[in-house]
N, C-alpha and C positions, 0 to 999 in steps of 0.2 A: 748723806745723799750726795752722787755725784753729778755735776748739774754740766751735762754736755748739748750741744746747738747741732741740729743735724739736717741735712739740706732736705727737703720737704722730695727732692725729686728723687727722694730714696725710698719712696713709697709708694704704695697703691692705694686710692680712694679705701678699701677697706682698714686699713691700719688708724686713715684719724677718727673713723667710726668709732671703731674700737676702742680705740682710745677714750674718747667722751663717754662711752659704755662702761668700761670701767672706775669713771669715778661717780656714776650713778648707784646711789645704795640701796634704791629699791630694788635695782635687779639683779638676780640671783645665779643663774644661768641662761648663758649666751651659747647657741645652738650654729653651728655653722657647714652646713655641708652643699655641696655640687658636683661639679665637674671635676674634669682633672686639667691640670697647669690654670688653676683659677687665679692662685695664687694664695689662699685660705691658708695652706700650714705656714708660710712663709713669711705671712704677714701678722702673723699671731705668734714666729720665734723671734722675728723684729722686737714685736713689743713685748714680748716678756724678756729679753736681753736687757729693756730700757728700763721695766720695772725691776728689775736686779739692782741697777744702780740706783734704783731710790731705794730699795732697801726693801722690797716686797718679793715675798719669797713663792716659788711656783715648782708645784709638783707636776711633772710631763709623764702619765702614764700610758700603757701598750699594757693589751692584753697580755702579750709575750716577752718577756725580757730581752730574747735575743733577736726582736725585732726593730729593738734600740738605736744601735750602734750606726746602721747604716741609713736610718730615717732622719727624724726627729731630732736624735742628737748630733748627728752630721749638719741638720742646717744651724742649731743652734752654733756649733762649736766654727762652723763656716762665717755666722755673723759675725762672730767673733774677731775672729783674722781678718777680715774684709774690713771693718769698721776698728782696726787696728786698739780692740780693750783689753788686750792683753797687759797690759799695766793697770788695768784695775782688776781683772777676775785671772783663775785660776780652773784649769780644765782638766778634771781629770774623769776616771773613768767611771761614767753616771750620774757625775756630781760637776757641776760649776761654780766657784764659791766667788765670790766680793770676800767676806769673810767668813769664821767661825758662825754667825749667825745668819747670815743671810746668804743662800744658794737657792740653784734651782736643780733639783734631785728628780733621777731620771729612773724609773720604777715598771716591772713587769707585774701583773696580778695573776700569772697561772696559781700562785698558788694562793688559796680565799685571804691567808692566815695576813697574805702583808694590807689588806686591806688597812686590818687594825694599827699600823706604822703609820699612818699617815695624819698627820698632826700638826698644827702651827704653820701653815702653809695659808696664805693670801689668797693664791688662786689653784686651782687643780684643773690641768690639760687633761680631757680624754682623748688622745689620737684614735683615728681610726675606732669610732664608738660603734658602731655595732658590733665589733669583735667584742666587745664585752657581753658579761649576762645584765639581764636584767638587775638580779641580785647585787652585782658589781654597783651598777648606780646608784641604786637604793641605796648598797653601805657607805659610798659615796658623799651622798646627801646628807647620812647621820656623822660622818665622820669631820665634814666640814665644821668648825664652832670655835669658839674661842677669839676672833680677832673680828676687827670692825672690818664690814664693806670684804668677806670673800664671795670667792665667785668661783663656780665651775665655768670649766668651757671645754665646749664639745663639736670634733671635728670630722667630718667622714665623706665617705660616696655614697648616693641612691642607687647600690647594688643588688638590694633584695627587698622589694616592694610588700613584701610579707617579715620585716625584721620586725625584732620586738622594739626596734629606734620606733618606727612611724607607728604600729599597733596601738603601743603599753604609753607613750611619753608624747607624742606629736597628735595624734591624731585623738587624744582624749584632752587636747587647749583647747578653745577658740581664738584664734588666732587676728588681729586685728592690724591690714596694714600701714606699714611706714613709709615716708620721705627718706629716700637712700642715693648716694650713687651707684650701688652694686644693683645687681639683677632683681635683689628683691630683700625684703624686710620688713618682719612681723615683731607683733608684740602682743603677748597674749593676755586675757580680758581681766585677769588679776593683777597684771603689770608687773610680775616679776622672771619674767622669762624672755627673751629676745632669739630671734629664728632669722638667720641670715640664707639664701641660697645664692649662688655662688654662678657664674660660668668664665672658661679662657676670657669670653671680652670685659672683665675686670680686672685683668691681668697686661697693664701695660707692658710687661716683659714679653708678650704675646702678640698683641696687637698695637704696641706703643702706643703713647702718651695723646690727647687729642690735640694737642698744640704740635706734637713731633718733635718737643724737643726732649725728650726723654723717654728712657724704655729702650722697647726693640720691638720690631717687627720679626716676628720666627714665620717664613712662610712655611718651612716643612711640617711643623705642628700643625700648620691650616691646612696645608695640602690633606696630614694625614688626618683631620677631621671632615674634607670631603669625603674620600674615600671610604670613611666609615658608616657617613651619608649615605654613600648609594651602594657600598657593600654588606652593612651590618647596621640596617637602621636601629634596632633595639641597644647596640651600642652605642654607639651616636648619640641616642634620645641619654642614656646616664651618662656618660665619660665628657661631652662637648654639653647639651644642654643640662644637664644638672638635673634631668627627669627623674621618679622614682620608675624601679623596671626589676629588671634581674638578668644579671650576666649569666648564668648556667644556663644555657639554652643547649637544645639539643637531643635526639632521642625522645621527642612529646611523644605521647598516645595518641593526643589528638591533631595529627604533623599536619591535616589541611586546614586547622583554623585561622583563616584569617581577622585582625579585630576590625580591619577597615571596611570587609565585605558580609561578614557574618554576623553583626551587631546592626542593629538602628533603634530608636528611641521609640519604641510602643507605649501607648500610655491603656489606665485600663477604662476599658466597654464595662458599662453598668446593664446594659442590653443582652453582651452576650456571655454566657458561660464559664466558672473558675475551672481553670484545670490546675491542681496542686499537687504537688511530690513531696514525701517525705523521705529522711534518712535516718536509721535508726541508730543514734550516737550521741552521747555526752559531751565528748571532746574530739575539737575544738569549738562543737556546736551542734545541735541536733539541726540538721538542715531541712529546710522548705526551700521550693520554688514554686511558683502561681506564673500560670503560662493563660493565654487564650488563642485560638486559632481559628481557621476555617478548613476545607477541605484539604487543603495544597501546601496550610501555611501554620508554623505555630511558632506563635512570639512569645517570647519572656518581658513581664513587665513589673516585676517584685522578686527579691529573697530576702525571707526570714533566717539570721543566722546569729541567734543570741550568745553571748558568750559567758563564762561564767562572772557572777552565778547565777545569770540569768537561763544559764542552759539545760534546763528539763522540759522535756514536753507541754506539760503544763502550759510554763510560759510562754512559746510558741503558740500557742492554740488561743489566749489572750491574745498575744500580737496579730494574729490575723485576724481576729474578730474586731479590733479596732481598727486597721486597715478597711478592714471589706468590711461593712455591720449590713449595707442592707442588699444584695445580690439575692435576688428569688430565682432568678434565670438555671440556676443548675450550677451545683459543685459535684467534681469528681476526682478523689482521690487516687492517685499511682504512689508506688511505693516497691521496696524491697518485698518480695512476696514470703522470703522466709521469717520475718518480721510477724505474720499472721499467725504461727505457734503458740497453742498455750502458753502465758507465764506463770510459773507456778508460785511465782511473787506476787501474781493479783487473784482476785478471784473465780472459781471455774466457771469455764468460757471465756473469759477475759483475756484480749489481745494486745498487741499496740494497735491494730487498726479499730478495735474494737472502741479503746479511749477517744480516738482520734472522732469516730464517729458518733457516739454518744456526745461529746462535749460540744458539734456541731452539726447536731438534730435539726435545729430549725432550718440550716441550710438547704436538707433532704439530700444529702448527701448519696451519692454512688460509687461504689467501690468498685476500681477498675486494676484488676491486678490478674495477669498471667497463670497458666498454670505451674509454671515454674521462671526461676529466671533466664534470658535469654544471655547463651554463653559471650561472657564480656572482651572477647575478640570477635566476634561475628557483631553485637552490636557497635562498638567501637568501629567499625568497617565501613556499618552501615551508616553513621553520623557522619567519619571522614568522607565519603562517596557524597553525602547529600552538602556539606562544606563544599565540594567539590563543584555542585553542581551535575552532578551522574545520575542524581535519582530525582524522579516526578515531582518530588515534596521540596519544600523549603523551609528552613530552620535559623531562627533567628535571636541572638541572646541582650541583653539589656546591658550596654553602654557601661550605666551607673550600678550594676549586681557588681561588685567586684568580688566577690568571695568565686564568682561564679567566672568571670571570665578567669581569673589567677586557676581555678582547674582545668578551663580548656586551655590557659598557655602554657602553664610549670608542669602537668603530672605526665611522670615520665612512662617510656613501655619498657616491660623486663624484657629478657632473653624469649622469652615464650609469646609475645606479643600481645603478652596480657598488661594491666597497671603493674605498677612499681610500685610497694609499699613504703613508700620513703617516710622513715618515721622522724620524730621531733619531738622536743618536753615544752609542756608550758611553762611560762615565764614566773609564772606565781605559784602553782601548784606543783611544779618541777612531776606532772606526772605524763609519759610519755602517748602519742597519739600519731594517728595517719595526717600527715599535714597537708597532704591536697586528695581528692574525690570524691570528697562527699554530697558536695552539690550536684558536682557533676554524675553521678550517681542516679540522682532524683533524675537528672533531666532526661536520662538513657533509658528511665522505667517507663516515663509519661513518655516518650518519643518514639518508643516499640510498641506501646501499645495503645496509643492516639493513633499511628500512624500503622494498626496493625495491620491490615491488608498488604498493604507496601512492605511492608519487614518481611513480609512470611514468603510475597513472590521474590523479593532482594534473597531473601535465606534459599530457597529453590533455585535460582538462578533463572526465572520464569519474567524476564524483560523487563525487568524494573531500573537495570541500569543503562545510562543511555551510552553510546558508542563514542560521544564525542560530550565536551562538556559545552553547557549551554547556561550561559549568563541571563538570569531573569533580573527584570527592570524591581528594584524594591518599591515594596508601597508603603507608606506610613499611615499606621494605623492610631486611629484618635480615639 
């Protein structure tokens, strides 16, 4: 062990965290992600430069090999020179040694096979973790073994609000928070997992030191995080505040949704009336939404969207009956209309709405469905115009539905001004699927034809749309 003294003002509140993090042995994996210029990769190659010299060995992987050179191992091999340890380690290409036994090895996983190489390592960096698969972690997990007190650690941006990071890994802890000086820090209810978020103002290189005597103040990084403020909020909200969101913006289907004017918190009327959608699919979920409205107005205030293996019908149709057990007031079902076909998998006469409505008889159920579907550019038209504020009607979607707002922000339009069938594999069943519509879907069956009067003089062209757009006052509905 080499035992070096280094001035405290070479750091950022996150690194003595860290620090005390890793000689904790209950915890397993240390989770770090935010913004950008947080300071997170840099203070995590600090400290595994230091654990080098005591002799603990850390693998730094990248999804890609040749994403290496000019990241990750650039800072490392930069600490280096800066903190003049060139008389104790040796740098060469992918590899940092102390000696023959102890380095830190700098590895690509394009291909599954190096997984199985990775061995005898103390710690394992994932840079940049959601560029990995799912599967990647998983082997990850089983690959760690063999020495006392290892630890993964895991480092990234909230770029895609729909990855398998937050899905599959973050959003199936419960999360319990900590005393930090960074922006924020969990610890999840088994105690072996640690969840840092991140933003520039934990980054004295950025905002300098709070005494001012160390760091730096960069105002062109603050400048250009105003600027992202009032030009690109949805960037801003991930790059500067460390939000989850998604950079691919651009081209939506649904270009006038906005979430600040077309959401509000509706809760549900036991008084008045279910209106519910279905979508006829396995994967990523057979979807439901449950809407109530009035004449002029129809709020979302539930989606049902089980995943596997929770995802068949079936189980759907338990979930809302435990949600809703007692509503006598009237349900009525919308849905895909070509879903109403014989299946010749169940038996004759037997539908999907046919199940849907047998299994919730006591409701007295009414089946409201079109005579055909109405074409998914002309309805699309009709939802951006009433977003808009164009059309008589008002349409409002639930805050807390996220499966459902992530269809009105991410699904794209093709060449034709139809969806965009952008496809995706699940994480565990590697079997591919449409990854955003499906909710959105349900909501364009119930909302053509709740609102069918309105749709049919909007489809004629028969003054449903107003000449100028007009701003209604919201009401919130109890």
């Amino acid at each position: 062990m080499i035992d070096l003294n280094f001035n405290e003002k070479l750091f950022n509140p996150l690194f003595f965290e860290l620090e005390k993090d890793l000689q904790n042995k209950d915890i397993r994996t240390i989770f770090c992600y935010g913004g950008s210029s947080a300071g997170k990769t840099y203070s995590i190659a600090q400290l595994v430069n230091i654990e080098l010299l005591k002799r603990k060995n850390t693998a730094i992987l990248r999804k890609y090999s040749t994403d290496i050179k000019h990241t990750v191992y650039s800072d490392i091999k930069g600490i280096i020179n800066k903190w003049d340890l060139n008389k104790f380690v040796t740098a060469q290409q992918n590899l940092v040694k102390l000696d023959e036994l102890n380095y830190i090895a700098f590895r690509g996983l394009d291909d599954p096979e190096k997984v199985k190489g990775i061995t005898n390592f103390h710690y394992i960096w994932m840079e940049e973790f959601n560029q990995f698969d799912f599967e990647d972690y998983k082997q990850i997990r089983k690959r760690l073994r063999g020495l006392e007190n290892q630890k993964i650690i895991a480092t990234w941006n909230p770029v895609d609000e729909d990855s398998w990071v937050k899905k599959e890994v973050l959003d199936k802890e419960t999360w319990i928070e900590q005393p930090t000086n960074c922006t924020g820090k969990w610890i999840n209810e088994s105690g072996d997992m640690l969840l840092y978020k991140m933003t520039y103002k934990d980054n004295y290189w950025i905002v300098g030191s709070p005494d001012g005597s160390y760091g730096y103040l960069d105002k062109h990084v603050l400048n250009d995080f105003e600027r992202d403020k009032i030009n690109d909020f949805q960037y801003y909200q991930i790059y500067a505040l460390g939000e989850w969101g998604r950079v691919d913006v651009g081209g939506e289907f649904y270009k006038c949704f906005d979430i600040n004017t077309n959401t509000k918190k509706s809760y549900y009327d036991p008084n008045k009336p279910l209106h519910i959608s279905f979508d006829e699919n396995v994967l990523p979920y057979p979807a439901l939404v449950i809407c109530q409205g009035n004449e002029s107005e129809l709020w979302q205030i539930d989606e049902i969207c089980l995943e596997y293996p929770k995802n068949r019908l079936t189980d759907v149709l338990q979930e809302f009956q435990k949600r809703y057990p007692m509503n006598k007031n009237g349900l009525f079902i919308y849905g895909d209309r070509t879903a109403k076909k014989e299946d010749t998998k169940l038996e004759a006469g037997q539908n999907f709405f046919t199940i849907i409505e047998n299994a919730l008889r006591e409701y007295r159920p009414t089946l409201r469905l079109p005579s055909g579907n109405p074409p998914v550019k002309l309805r699309g038209n009709f939802i951006n115009d009433t977003f808009r504020g164009l059309t008589s009607i008002s349409i409002f979607l639930h805050p807390d539905c996220n499966e459902t707002i992530k269809d009105f922000k991410y699904l794209k339009e093709n060449n034709e001004g139809t969806k965009l069938k952008e496809k995706t594999k699940h994480p565990s069943t590697k079997v591919s699927y449409e990854k955003y519509g499906h909710t959105s879907d349900c909501m364009e069956y119930l909302i053509c034809e709740y609102f069918k009067d309105q749709f049919q003089r909007y489809q004629q062209g028969d003054g449903e749309v107003k000449g100028s757009i007009v701003r209604r006052k919201l009401t919130q509905v109890y």
